[in-house]
C-alpha positions as CSV (number, residue, x, y, z in Angstrom):
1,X,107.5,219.7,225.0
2,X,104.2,219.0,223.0
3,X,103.2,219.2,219.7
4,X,100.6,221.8,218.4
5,X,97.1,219.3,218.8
6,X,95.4,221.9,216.9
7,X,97.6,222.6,213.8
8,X,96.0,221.7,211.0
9,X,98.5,219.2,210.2
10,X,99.3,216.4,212.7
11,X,100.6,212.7,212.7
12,X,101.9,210.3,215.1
13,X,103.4,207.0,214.5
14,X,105.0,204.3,216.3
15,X,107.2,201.7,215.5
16,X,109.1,198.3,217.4
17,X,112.5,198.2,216.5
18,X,114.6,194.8,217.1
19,X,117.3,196.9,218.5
20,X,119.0,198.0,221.6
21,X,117.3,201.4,222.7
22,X,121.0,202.7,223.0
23,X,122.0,201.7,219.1
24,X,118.2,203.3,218.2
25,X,118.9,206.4,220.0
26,X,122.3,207.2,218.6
27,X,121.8,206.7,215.0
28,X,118.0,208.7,215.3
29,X,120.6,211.8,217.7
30,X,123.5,211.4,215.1
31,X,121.9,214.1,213.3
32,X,125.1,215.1,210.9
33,X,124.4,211.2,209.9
34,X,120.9,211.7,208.8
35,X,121.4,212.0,205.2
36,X,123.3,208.5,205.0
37,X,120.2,206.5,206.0
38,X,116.5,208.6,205.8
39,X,116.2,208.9,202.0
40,X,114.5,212.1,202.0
41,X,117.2,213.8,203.6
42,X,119.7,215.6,201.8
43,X,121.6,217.5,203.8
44,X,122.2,217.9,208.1
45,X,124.1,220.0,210.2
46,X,124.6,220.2,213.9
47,X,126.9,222.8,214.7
48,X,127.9,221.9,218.4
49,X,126.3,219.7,221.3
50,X,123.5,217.7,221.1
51,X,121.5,220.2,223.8
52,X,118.7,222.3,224.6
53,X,119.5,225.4,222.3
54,X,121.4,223.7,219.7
55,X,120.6,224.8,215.9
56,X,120.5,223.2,213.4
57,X,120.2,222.7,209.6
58,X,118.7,220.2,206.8
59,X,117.4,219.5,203.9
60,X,114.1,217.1,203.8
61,X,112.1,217.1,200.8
62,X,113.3,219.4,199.2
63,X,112.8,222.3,202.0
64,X,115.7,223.1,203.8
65,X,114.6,223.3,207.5
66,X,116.3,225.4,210.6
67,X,115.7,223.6,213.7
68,X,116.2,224.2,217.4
69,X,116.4,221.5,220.2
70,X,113.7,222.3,222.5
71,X,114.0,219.0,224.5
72,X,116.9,216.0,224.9
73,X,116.2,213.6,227.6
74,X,119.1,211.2,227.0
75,X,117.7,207.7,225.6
76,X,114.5,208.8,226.2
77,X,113.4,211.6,224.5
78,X,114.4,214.3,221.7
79,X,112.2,217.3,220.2
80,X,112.7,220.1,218.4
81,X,110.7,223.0,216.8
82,X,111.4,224.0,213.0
83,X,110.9,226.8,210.3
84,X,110.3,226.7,206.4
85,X,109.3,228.6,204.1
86,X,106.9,230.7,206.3
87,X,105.8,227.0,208.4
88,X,106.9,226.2,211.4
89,X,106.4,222.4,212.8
90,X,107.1,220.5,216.3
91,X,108.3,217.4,216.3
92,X,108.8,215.0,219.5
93,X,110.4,211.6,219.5
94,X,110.4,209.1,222.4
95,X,111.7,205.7,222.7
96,X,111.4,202.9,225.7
97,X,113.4,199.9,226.1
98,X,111.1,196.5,225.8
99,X,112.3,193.3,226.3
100,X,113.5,192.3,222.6
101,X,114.0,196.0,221.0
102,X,112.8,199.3,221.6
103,X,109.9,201.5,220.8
104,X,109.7,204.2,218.8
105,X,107.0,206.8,219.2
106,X,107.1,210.3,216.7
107,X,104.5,212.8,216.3
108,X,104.5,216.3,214.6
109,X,102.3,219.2,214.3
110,X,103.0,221.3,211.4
111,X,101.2,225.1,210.7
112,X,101.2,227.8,208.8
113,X,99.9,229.5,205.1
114,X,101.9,226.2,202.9
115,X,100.8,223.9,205.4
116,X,97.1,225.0,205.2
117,X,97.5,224.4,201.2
118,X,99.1,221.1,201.7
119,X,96.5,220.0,203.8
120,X,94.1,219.7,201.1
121,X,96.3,218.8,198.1
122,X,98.2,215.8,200.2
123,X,96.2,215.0,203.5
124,X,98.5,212.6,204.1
125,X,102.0,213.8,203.9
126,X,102.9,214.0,207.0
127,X,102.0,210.6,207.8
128,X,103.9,209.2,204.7
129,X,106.8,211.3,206.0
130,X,106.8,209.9,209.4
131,X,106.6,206.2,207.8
132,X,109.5,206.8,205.6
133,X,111.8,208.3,208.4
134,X,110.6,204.9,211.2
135,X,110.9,202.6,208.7
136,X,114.5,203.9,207.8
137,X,115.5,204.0,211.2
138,X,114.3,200.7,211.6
139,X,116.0,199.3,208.9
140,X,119.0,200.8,209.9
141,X,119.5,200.1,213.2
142,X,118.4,196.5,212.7
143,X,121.0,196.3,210.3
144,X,124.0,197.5,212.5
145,X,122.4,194.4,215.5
146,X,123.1,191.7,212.8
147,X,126.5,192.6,211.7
C-alpha cells in the first residue's frame, strides 16, 4: 500500500522511539486503546481481528473516521484507508528495529472537496497531526520501558 503522492494534502514523519519494536507495535495496533494515550482521539473501535479487511471506527478531531485495514505486516507494517465527511485519506505506518529503540516512519495523503479548503486555511495540519500522534506514541511506549 502507498499513499496518494498527488493529493493535495501529504505529510510524512518519522520518529526514534527508546522502545522495543514489539512494545511500539502493540500499543500503535491496540487500536480500541487509542483514545487512552493520542489526545486527539476520542473514540476507537475495532470490531474483530487486527487483519486485512477489518473496519473500523474513531473519532479524531472532532471527525469521526471509518477505516479499513488495507495492509498488516506484523511488527512491520500497518495501513489503512479512511472516509470523512466526503475525504478520504491513506495512511501507512512502518517501524524497524535499531539497536537502542525502534523507528517510526508515518505518512498520509488526504483528498477530497474539505481537504482542498483545508489546504489553504491550515497548510499544515496534517503535519501537526502526525506530530501529535509520534510524539504520543513516543511518550507512551517510553513510559511502559521504564516502569
Amino acid at each position: 500500500m502507498e499513499i496518494n503522492r498527488y493529493a493535495p494534502l501529504i505529510a510524512r514523519k518519522k520518529i526514534f522511539i527508546h522502545a522495543p519494536l514489539e512494545t511500539v507495535w502493540s500499543i500503535q495496533t491496540h487500536i480500541n486503546a487509542w483514545r487512552e494515550w493520542q489526545p486527539d482521539i476520542s473514540r476507537s473501535n475495532l470490531d474483530g481481528g487486527l487483519e486485512v479487511g477489518s473496519i473500523f471506527q474513531w473519532r479524531s478531531g472532532g471527525f469521526s473516521v471509518t477505516s479499513t485495514i488495507q495492509i498488516i505486516e506484523s511488527l512491520h507494517c500497518i495501513g489503512w484507508t479512511g472516509m470523512a465527511f466526503g475525504s478520504r485519506a491513506r495512511h501507512l505506518w512502518t517501524f524497524q528495529q535499531q539497536q537502542d529503540g525502534t523507528e517510526v516512519t508515518t505518512e498520509e495523503s488526504m483528498e477530497g472537496w474539505l481537504i482542498s479548503m483545508l489546504k489553504y486555511l491550515r497548510p499544515h495540519f496534517l503535519e501537526m497531526s502526525l506530530d501529535v500522534w509520534l510524539k504520543s506514541l513516543k511518550a507512551k511506549a517510553e513510559s511502559q520501558v521504564t516502569q
